[in-house]
C-alpha positions in Angstrom: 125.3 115.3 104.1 125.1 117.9 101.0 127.1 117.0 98.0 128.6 119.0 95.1 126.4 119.0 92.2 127.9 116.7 89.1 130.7 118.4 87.1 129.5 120.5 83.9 130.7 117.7 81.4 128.9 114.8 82.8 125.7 116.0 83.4 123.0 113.7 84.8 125.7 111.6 87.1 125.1 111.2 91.3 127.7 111.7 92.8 129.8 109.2 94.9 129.1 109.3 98.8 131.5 111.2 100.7 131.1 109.7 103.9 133.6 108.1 106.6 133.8 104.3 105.8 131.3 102.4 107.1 131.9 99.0 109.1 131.6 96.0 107.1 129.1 95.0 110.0 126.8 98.0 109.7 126.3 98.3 106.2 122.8 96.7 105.9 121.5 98.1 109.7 118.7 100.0 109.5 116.4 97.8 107.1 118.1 98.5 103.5 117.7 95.5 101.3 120.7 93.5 100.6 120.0 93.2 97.4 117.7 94.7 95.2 116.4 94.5 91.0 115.9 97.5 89.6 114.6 98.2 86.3 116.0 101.8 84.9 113.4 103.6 82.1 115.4 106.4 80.4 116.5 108.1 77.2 119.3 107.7 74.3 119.9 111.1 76.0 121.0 109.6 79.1 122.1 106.2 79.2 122.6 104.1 82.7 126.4 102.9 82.6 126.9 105.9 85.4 124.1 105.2 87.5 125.2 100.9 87.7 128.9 102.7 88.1 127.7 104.9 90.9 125.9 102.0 92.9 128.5 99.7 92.6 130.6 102.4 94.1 128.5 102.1 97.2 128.6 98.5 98.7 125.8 98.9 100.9 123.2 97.4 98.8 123.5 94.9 95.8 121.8 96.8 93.1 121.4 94.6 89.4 119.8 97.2 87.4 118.2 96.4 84.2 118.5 99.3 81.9 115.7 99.9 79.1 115.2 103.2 76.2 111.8 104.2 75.9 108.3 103.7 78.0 107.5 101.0 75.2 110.3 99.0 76.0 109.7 99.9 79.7 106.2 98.1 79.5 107.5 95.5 78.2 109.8 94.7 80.3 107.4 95.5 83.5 105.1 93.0 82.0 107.2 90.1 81.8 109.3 90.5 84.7 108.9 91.3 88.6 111.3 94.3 89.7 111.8 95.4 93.0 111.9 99.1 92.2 111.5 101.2 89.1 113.8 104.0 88.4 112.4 106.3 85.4 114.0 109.1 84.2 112.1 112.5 83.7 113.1 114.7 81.1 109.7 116.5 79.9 109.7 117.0 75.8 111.4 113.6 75.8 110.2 111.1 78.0 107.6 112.1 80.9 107.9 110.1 83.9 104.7 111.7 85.4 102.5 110.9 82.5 104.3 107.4 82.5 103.6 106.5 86.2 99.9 107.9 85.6 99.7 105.2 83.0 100.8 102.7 84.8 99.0 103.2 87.7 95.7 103.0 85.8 96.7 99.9 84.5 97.0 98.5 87.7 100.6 98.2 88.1 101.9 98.7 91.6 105.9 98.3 92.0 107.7 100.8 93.6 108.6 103.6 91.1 111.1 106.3 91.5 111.6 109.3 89.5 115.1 110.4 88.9 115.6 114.5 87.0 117.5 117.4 86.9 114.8 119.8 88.1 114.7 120.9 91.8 112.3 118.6 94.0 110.5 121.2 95.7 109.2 121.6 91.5 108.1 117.9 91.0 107.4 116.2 94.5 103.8 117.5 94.6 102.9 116.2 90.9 104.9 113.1 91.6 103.0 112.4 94.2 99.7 112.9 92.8 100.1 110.6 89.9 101.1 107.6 92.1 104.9 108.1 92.2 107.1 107.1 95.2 109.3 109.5 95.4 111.2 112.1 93.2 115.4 112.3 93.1 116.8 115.8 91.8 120.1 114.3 90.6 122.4 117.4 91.7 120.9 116.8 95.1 121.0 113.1 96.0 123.5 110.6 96.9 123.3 106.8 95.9 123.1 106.2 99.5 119.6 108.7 99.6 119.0 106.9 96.0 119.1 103.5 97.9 117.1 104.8 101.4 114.2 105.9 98.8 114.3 102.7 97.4 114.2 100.8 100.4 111.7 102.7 101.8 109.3 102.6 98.9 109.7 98.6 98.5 108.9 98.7 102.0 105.5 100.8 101.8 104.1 98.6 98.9 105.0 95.7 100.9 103.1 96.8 103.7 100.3 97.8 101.5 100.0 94.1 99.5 100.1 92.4 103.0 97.2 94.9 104.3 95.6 94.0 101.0 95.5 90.0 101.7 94.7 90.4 105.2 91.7 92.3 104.2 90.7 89.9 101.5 91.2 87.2 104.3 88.9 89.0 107.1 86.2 89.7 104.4 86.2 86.0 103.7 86.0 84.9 106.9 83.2 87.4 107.6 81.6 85.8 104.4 82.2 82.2 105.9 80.8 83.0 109.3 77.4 84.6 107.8 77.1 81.4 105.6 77.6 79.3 108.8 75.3 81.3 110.7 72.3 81.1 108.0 73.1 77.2 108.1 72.6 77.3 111.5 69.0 79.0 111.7 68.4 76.4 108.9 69.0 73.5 111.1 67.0 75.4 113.8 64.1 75.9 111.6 63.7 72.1 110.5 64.0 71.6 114.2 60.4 73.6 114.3 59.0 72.0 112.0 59.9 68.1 113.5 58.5 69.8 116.9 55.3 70.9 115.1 55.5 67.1 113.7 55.5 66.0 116.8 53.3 68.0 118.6 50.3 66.4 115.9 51.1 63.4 116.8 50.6 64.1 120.7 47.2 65.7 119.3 45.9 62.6 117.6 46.6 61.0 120.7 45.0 62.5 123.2 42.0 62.9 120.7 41.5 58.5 121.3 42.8 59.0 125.1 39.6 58.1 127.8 42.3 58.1 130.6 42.4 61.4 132.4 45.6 61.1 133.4 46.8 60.5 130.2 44.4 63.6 129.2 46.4 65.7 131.1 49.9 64.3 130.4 49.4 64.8 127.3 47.8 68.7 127.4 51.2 69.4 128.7 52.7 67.5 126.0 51.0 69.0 123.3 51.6 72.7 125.6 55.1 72.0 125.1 55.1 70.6 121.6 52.4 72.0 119.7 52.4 75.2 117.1 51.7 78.5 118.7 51.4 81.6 117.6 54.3 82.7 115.2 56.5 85.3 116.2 55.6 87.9 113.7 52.3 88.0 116.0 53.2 87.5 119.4 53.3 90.5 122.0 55.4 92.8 120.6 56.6 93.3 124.1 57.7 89.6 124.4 59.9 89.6 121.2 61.3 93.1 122.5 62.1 91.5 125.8 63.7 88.6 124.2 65.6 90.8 121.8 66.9 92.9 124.5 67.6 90.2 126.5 69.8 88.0 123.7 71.7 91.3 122.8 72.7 91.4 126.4 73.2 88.0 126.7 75.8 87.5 123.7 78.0 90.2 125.7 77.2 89.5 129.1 77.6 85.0 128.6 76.4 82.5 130.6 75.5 82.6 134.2 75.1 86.3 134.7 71.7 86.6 133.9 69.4 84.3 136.1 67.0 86.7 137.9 66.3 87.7 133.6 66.4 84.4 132.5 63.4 83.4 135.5 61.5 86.3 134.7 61.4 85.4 131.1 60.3 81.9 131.7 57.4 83.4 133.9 56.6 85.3 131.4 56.9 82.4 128.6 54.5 80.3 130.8 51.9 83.3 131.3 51.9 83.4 127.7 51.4 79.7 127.1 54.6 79.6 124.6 55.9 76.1 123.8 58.4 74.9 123.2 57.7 75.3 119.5 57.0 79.0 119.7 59.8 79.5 121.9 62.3 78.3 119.4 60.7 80.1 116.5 60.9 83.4 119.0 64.6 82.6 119.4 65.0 82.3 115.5 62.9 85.1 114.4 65.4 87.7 117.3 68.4 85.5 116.3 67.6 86.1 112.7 67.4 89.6 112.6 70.1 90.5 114.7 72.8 88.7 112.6 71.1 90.8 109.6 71.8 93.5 111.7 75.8 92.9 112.0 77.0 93.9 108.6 80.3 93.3 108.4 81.1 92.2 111.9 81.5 88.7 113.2 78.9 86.7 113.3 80.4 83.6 114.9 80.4 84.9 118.4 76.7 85.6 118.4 75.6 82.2 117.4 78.0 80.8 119.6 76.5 82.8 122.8 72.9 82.7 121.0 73.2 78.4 121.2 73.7 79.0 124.7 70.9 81.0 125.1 68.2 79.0 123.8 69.6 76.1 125.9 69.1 78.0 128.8 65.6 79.0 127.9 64.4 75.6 127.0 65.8 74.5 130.5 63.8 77.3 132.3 60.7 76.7 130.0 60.5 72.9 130.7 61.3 73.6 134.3 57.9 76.1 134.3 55.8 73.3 132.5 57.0 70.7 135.4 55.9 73.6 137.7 52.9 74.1 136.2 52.1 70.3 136.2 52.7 69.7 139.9 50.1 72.5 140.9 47.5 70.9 138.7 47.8 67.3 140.2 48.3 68.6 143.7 46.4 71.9 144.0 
């Protein structure tokens, strides 16, 4: 709703809403703050008893505004108190507000900030935008109810843009938290190597004072099962592409949906004459690289599936050993 521009002897006021009266009901609908602190950065040239007259005319928001001369005093103020919205008066040769919220804006300082001025807007939005401003008020063509809309609105944006702030803080932490886990993880698994490759000498040392061949042979497939093997930095390349492929399908794909894959890998485990041992260092050496490979995604799911996987595996290896076994004693 357009609005006269202010009578010639009192520059710089807003005028008062002309508007039907609104409902007592209705007067905060919409998302306007009920109540609102506003600090007010202007000049001796134009003091702020009009503006605090001019919201109070308008009872749709509680506005206490705090009034201060000078970007010194302004500074001040912004650095010992909170405010929900600053309100700074641009009058260039006397105190520029664009220079101002430039200022402020490289010192880190984010509260809403309004400019209020006599020139037309269509003259400042564009530069009040690009030094970080919220919004720009041409006094002859603004009500207090606009005034109080821009205000709202801008408390709203930075409020938005805080929260989006901490929830990205939060999911970068958590990201950080799950990649720590997961290196704990392959830790754990690679200690878990090293007690097989503990036990697999012991089988050896064994079998070496063993004169029973049954024993002999109980304990060959022991020591198949237990013993170092090759690492994987010099197994088949195929074999560690297989298994790549095959985890990276599995992590998306779960549990159960892959049998005729996971039977064929055993096969080819046993072909190979991987232990158990070399298995688990396979799985570690794929598992390893891969969760290099997420970045910044979530690395919990992929352990998660991954422990599944090498479950399964060690299932299907043993089951192959057993296989194996029963051929040899009853050929």
């Amino acid at each position: 709703m357009k609005v006269r521009s202010p009578p010639r002897d009192e520059p710089g006021e807003i005028p008062a809403p002309a508007r039907e009266p609104i409902p007592k009901a209705n007067l905060n609908v919409g998302g306007l703050p009920s109540r609102m602190k506003v600090l007010y950065i202007t000049t001796l040239h134009r003091t702020g008893g009009w503006l605090a007259e001019a919201f109070a005319s308008d009872s749709a928001a509680q506005i206490l505004l705090e009034e201060v001369v000078g970007v010194t005093a302004g500074l001040a103020r912004l650095r010992d108190e909170v405010f929900d919205a600053v309100l700074v008066s641009h009058e260039p040769g006397v105190l520029d507000a664009l220079d101002f919220v430039e200022g402020l804006r490289g010192g880190g300082n984010d509260e809403p900030v309004i400019l209020l001025g006599s020139a037309p807007a269509q003259q400042v939005d564009a530069l009040c935008y690009e030094v970080g401003a919220d919004d720009y008020c041409c006094v002859a063509e603004t009500t207090v109810r606009g005034l109080l809309w821009k205000f709202a609105r801008a408390i709203q944006h930075h409020q938005l843009v805080r929260e989006n702030r901490r929830l990205v803080q939060a999911e970068r932490q958590r990201l950080q938290q799950e990649h720590h886990e997961a290196e704990r993880l392959l830790d754990q698994q690679r200690a878990l190597i090293d007690d097989l490759e503990t036990l697999g000498g012991a089988k050896k040392t064994a079998s070496q004072h063993s004169d029973n061949p049954q024993e002999a042979m109980e304990d060959c497939l022991a020591k198949t099962a237990t013993s170092q093997h090759e690492s994987p930095l010099v197994l088949p390349e195929s074999l560690i592409s297989h298994y790549d492929e095959l985890l990276r399908t599995y992590v998306i794909m779960g549990v159960g949906n892959l049998t005729d894959e996971m039977s064929q890998l055993a096969r080819l485990l046993a072909d190979w004459g991987i232990s158990a041992q070399s298995a688990m260092q396979l799985h570690v050496h794929v598992l390893e690289e891969l969760v290099k490979g997420l970045g910044n995604r979530s690395a919990r799911h992929v352990m998660n599936r991954a422990d599944l996987l090498v479950l399964e595996v060690m299932g299907y290896l043993a089951d192959g050993y057993r296989q194996l076994y029963q051929d040899r004693c009853n050929p």
